[in-house]
TORNU-129944 format. One record per residue (C-alpha): residue number from 0; residue in three letters; z, x, y. Coordinates in Angstrom, 1 decimal, always signed. Last residue first. Example, Ala and Ser with C-alpha at 12.3 -4.5 7.8 and 13.67 -1.06 7.14 Angstrom:
BEGIN
{1; 'ser'; {+7.1; +13.7; -1.1}}
{0; 'ala'; {+7.8; +12.3; -4.5}}
//
This chain:
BEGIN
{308; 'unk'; {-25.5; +9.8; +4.6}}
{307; 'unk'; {-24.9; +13.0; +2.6}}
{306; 'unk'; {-21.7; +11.8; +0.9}}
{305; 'unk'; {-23.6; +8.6; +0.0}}
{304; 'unk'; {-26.7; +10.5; -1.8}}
{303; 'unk'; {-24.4; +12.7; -4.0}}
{302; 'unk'; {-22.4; +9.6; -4.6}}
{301; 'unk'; {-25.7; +7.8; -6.1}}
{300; 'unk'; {-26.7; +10.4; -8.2}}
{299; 'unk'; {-23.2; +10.8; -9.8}}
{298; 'unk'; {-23.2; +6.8; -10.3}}
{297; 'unk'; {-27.0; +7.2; -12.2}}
{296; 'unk'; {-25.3; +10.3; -14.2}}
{295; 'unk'; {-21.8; +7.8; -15.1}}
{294; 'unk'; {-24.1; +5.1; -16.7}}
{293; 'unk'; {-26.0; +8.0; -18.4}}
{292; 'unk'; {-22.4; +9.4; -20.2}}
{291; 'unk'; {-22.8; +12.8; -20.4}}
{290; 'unk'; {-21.9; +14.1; -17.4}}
{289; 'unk'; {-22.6; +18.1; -16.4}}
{288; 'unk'; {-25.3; +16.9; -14.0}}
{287; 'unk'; {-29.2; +16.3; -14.6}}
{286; 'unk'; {-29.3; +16.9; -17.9}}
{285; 'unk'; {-32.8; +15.7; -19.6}}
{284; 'unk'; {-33.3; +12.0; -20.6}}
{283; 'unk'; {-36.7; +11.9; -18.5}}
{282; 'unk'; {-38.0; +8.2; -19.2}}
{281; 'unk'; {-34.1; +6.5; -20.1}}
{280; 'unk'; {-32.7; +8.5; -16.5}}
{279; 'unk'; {-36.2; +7.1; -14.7}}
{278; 'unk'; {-35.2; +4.0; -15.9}}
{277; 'unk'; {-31.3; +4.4; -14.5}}
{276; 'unk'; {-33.0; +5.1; -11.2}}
{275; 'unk'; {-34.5; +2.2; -11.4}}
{274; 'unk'; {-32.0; +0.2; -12.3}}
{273; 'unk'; {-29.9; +1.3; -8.9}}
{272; 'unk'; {-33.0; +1.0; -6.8}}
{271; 'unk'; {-33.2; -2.9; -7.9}}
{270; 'unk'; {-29.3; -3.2; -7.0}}
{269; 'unk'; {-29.5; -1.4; -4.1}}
{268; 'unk'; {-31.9; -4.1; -3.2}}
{267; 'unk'; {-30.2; -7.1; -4.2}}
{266; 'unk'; {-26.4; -6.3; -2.4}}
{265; 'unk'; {-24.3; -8.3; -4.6}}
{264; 'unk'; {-26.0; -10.4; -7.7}}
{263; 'unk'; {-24.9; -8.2; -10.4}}
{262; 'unk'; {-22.1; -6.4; -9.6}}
{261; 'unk'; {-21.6; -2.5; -9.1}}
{260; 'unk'; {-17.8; -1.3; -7.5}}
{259; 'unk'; {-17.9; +0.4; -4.2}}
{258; 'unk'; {-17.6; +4.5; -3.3}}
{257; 'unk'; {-17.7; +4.7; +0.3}}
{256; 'unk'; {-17.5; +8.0; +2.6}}
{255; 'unk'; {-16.1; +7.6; +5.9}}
{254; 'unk'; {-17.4; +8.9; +9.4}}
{253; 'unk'; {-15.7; +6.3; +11.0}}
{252; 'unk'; {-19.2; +5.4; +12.8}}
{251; 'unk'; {-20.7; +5.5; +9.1}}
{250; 'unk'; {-17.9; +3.3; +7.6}}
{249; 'unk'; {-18.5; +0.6; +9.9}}
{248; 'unk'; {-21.9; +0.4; +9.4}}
{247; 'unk'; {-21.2; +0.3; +5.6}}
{246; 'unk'; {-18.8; -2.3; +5.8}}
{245; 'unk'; {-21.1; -4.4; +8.3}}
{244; 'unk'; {-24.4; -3.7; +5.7}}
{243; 'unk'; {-22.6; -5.6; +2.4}}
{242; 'unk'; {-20.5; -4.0; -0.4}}
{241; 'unk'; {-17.0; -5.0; +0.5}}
{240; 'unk'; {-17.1; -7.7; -2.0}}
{239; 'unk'; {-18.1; -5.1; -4.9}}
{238; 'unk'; {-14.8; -3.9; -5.3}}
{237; 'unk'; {-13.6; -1.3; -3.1}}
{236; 'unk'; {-13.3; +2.7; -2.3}}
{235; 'unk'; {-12.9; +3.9; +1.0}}
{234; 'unk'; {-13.6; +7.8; +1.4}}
{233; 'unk'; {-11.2; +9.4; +3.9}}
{232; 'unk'; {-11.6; +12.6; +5.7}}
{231; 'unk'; {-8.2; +12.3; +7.7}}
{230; 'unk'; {-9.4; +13.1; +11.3}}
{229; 'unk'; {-7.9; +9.9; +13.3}}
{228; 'unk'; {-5.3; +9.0; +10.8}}
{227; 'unk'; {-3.7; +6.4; +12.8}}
{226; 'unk'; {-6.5; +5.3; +15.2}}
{225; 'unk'; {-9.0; +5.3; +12.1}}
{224; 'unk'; {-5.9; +3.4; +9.9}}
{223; 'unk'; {-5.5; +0.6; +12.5}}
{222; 'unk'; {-9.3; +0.3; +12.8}}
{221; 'unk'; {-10.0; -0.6; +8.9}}
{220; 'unk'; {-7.4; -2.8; +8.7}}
{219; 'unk'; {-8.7; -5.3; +11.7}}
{218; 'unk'; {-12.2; -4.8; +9.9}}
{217; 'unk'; {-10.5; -5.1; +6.5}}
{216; 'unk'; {-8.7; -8.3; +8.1}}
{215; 'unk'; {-12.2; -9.7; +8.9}}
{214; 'unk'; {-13.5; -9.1; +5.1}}
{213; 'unk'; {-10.5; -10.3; +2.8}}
{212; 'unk'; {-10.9; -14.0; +5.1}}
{211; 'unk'; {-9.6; -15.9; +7.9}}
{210; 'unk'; {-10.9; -19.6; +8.0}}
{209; 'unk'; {-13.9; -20.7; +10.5}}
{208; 'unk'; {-13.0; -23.8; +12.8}}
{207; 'unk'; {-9.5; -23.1; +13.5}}
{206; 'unk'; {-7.3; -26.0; +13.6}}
{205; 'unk'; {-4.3; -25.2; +11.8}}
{204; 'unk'; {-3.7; -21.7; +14.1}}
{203; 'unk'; {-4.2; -18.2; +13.9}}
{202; 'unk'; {-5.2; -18.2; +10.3}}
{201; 'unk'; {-3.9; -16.0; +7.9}}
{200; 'unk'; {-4.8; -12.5; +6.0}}
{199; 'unk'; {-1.8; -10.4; +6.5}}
{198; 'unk'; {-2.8; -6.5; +6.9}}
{197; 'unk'; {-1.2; -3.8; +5.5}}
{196; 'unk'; {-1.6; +0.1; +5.7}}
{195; 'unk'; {-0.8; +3.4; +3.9}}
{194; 'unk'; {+0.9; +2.4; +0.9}}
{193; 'unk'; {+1.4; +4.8; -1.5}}
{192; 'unk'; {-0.4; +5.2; -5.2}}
{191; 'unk'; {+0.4; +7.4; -7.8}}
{190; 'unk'; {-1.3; +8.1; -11.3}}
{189; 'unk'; {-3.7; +11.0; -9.3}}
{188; 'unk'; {-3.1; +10.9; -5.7}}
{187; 'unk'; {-4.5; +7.3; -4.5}}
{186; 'unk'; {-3.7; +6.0; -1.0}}
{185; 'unk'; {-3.6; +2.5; -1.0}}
{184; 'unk'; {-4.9; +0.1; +1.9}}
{183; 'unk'; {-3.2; -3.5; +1.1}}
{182; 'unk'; {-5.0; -6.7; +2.7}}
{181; 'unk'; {-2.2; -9.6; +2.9}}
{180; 'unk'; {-2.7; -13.4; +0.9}}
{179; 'unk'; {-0.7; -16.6; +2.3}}
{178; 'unk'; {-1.7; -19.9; +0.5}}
{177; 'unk'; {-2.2; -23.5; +0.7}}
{176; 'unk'; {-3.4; -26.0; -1.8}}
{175; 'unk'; {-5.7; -29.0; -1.5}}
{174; 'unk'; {-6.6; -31.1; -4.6}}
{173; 'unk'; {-10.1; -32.1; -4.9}}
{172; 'unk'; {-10.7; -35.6; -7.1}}
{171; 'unk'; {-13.9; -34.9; -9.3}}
{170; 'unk'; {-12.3; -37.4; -11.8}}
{169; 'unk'; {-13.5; -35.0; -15.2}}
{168; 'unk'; {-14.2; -31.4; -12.8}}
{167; 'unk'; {-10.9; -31.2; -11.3}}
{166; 'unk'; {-11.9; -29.3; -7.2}}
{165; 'unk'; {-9.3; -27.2; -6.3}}
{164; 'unk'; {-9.8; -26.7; -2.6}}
{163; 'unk'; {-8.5; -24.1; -0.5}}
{162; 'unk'; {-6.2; -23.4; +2.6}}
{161; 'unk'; {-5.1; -20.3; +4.1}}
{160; 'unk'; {-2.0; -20.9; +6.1}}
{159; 'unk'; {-1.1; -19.8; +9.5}}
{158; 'unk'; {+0.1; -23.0; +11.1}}
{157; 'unk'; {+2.7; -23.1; +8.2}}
{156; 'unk'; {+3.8; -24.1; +4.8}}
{155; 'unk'; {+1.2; -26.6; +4.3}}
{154; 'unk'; {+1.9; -28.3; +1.0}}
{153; 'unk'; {+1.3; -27.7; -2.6}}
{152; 'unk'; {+2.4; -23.7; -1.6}}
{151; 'unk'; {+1.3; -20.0; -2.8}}
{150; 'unk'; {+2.7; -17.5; -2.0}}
{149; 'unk'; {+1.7; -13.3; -1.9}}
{148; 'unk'; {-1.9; -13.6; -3.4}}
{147; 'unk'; {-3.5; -10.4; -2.8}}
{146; 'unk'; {-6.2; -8.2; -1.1}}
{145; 'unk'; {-7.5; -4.9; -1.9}}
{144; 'unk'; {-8.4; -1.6; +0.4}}
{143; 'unk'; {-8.2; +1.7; -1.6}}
{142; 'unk'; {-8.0; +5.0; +0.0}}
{141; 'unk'; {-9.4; +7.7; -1.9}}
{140; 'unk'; {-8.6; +11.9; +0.2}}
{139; 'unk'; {-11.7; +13.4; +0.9}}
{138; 'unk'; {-12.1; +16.9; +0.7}}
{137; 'unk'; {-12.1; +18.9; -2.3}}
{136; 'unk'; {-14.7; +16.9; -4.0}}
{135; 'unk'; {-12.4; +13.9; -4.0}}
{134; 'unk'; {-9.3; +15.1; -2.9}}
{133; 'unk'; {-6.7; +15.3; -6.1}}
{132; 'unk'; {-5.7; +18.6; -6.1}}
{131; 'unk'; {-4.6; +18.7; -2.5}}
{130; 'unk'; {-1.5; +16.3; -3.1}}
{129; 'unk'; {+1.2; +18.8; -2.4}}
{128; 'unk'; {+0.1; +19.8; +0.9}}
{127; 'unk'; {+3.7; +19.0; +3.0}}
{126; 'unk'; {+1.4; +17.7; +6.1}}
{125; 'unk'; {-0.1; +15.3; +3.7}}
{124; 'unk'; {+3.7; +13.8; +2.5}}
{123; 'unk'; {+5.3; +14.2; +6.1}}
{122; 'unk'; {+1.9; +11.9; +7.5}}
{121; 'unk'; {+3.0; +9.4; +5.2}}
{120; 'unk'; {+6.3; +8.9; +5.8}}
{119; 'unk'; {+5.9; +9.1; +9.2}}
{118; 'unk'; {+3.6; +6.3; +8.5}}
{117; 'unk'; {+5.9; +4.7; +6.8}}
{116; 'unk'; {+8.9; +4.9; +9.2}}
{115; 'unk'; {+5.8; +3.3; +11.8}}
{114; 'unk'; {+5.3; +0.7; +9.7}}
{113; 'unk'; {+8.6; -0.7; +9.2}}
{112; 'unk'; {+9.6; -0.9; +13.1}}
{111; 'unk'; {+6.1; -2.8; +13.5}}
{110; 'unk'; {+6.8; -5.1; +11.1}}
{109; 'unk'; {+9.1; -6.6; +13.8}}
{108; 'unk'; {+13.0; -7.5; +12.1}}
{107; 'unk'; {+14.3; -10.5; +11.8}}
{106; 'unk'; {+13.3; -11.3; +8.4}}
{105; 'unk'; {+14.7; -7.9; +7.6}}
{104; 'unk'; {+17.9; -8.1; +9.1}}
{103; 'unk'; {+18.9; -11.6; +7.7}}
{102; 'unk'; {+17.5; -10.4; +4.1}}
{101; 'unk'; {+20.2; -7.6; +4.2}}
{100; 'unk'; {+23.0; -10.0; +5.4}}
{99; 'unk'; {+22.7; -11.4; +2.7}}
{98; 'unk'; {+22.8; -8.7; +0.2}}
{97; 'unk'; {+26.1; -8.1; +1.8}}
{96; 'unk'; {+26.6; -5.1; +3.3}}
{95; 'unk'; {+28.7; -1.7; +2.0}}
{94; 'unk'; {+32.8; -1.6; +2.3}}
{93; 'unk'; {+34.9; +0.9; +4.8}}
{92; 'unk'; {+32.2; +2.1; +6.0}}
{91; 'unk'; {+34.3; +4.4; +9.6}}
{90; 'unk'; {+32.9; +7.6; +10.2}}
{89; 'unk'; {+29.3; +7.6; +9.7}}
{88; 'unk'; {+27.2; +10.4; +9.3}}
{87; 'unk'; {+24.2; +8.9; +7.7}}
{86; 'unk'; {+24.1; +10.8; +4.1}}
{85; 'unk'; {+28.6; +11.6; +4.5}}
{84; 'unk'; {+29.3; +8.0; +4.8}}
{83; 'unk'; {+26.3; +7.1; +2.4}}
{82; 'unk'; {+28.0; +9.4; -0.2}}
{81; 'unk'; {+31.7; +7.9; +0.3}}
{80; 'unk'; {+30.6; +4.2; +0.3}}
{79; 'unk'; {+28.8; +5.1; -2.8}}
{78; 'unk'; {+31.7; +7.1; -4.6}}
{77; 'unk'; {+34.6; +3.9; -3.3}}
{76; 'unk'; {+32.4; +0.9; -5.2}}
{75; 'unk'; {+29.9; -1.4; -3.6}}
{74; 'unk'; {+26.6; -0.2; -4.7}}
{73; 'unk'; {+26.5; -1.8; -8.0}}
{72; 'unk'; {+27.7; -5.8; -6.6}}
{71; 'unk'; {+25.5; -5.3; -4.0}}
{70; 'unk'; {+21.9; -3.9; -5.6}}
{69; 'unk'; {+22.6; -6.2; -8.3}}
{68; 'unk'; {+22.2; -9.2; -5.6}}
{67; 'unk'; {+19.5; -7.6; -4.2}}
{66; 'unk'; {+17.4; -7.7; -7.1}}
{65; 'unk'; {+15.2; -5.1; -9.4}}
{64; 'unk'; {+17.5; -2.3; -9.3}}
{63; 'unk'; {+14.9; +0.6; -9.7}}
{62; 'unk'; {+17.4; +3.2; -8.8}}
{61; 'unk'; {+14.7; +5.0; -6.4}}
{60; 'unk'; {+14.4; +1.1; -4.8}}
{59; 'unk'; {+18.2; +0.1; -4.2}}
{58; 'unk'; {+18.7; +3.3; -2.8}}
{57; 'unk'; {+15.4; +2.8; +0.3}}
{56; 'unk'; {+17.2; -0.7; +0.5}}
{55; 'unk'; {+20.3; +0.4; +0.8}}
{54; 'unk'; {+18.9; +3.3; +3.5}}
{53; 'unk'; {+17.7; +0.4; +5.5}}
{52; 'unk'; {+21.0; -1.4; +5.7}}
{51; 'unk'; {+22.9; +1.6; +7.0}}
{50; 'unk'; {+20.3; +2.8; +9.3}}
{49; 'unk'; {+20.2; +0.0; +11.1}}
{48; 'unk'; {+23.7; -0.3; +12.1}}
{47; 'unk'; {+26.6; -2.4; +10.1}}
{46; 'unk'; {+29.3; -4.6; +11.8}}
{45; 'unk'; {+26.8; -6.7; +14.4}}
{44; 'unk'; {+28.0; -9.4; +16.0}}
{43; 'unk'; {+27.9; -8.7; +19.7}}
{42; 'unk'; {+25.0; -6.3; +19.0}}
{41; 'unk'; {+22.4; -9.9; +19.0}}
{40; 'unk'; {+20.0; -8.8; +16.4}}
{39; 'unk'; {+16.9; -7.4; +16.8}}
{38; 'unk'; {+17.6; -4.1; +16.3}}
{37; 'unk'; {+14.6; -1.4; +17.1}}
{36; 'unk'; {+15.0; +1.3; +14.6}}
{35; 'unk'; {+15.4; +4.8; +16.5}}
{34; 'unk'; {+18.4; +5.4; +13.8}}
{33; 'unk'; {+16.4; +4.5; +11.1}}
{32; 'unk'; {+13.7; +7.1; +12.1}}
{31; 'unk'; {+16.8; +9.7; +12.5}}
{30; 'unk'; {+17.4; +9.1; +8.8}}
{29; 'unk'; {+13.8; +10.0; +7.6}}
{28; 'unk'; {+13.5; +13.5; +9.6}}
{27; 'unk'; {+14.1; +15.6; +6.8}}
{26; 'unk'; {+11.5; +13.6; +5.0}}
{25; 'unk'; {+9.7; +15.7; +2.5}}
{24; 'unk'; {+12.7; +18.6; +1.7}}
{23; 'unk'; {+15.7; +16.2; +2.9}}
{22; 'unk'; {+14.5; +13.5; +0.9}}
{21; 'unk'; {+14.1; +15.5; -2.4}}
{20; 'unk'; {+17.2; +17.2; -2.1}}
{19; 'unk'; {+19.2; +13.9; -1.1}}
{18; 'unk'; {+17.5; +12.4; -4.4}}
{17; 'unk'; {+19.0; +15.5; -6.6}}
{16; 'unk'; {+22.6; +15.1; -4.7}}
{15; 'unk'; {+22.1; +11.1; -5.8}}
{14; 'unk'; {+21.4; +11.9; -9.2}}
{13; 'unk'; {+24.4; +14.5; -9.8}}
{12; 'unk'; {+24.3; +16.0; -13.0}}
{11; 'unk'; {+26.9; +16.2; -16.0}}
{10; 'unk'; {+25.8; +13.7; -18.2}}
{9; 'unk'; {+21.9; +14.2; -17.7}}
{8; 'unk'; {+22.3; +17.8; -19.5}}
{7; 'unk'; {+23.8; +15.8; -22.8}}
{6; 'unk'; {+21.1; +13.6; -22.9}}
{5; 'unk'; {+18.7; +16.7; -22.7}}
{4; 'unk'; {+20.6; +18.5; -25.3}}
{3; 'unk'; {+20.4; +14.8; -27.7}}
{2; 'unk'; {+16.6; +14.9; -26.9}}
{1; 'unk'; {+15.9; +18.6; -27.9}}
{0; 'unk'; {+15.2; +21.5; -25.8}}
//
């Protein structure tokens, strides 16, 4: 088929009957979940339901409109209003939310409510088999933990800030700076990545003694997913921050697999094994798996020993 045949097939389909397809086949369920959507707001002054301005935001996303203001002035015309009516079986939408009123909802609304749609979400997408291929040796299923910067602030935003130094190296004058950083877990199925867990890195209060860090909200993230997923074979993957003995413990009693980045200076003594193996590989150069590459053969060796530990 050529490009201008193509172009001429996309005129005459329906998007929005393709995406129902799709959401009704992996998340038949997905409207009801907004429905069950605890509503904050006082009901004496509510005009739309939960499931209304979460299934704009869930639109606003597959379209790739990349602000909320866009997402209002597209949305609001007679065939949208029409095909949500019909989606959530409403009988009176008579013209779609303000982008406003969106954010009010949101920033209102416990995290909670969002987490569990996702991990229904989730759970629909491994129950439905169609990411099998890419296990890890057929069984475990790569979950990546990271931390990012979400804000950053010259002043203290709240009680719950992190706060670092800048230190300038000609007056040697530090300059405080405040930020707020959250703890992602990703599940990894070839090119794709979904969200399976967050965690906010913050301080309980302004005077704690000992800051929050990456590593204590991986422990706090680490026992969320266990009681979630309670037999998913997982193996954690990481950069070379996680690899220290209390991440390693903690993956052995969760019956985990790791796979962690290399860095010079972290972890000394795997490090000295590590080279030595790779000596060994320089002494006896024959084949020891498939791989070519020797960097890769010394990694091989070392995930054959960590899925039998």
């Amino acid at each position: 088929m050529t490009r201008k045949e193509k172009r001429e097939q996309a005129k005459g389909k329906n998007y929005f009957f393709e995406f129902m397809k799709i959401q009704k086949h992996f998340f038949k369920d997905l409207t009801k979940m907004f429905k069950k959507v605890n509503d904050p707001r006082s009901q004496s002054y509510i005009t739309y339901d939960p499931e209304v301005l979460l299934f704009m935001i869930i639109l606003k996303n597959a379209t790739g409109l990349k602000s909320m203001r866009n997402m209002t002035d597209r949305f609001n015309k007679e065939e949208c209003i029409e095909n949500i009516k019909k989606v959530l079986n409403i009988e009176n939408l008579e013209e779609l939310p303000h982008y406003d009123t969106i954010n009010n909802f949101l920033s209102k609304l416990d995290i909670t409510e969002l987490e569990k749609i996702r991990i229904y979400m989730i759970k629909e997408l491994l129950k439905k088999r169609c990411f099998e291929d890419y296990r890890i040796e057929g069984k475990y299923w790569a979950i990546v933990f990271d931390g990012t910067g979400l804000f950053k602030f010259n002043e203290r935003h709240c009680e719950h800030c992190l706060k670092r130094e800048r230190k300038n190296e000609e007056t040697g004058e530090a300059t405080a700076y405040y930020m707020h950083h959250v703890l992602e877990a990703k599940l990894i199925v070839g090119e794709m990545v979904f969200s399976i867990g967050s965690e906010f890195i913050e301080n309980e209060s302004e005077d704690v003694s000992k800051q929050d860090c990456e590593i204590k909200a991986f422990y706090r993230l680490a026992e969320k997913i266990k009681g979630i997923f309670k037999r998913l074979p997982i193996c954690m993957q990481g950069d070379s921050l996680y690899a220290c003995e209390p991440v390693f413990k903690l993956c052995q009693k969760y019956k985990w697999k790791y796979l962690l980045r290399f860095k010079e200076g972290r972890i000394k003594t795997v490090a000295s094994e590590f080279y030595n193996i790779k000596k060994l590989e320089q002494d006896f150069p024959a084949p020891i798996s498939p791989v070519t590459n020797p960097n890769e053969r010394v990694l091989t060796m070392y995930w054959s020993r960590a899925t039998h530990c």
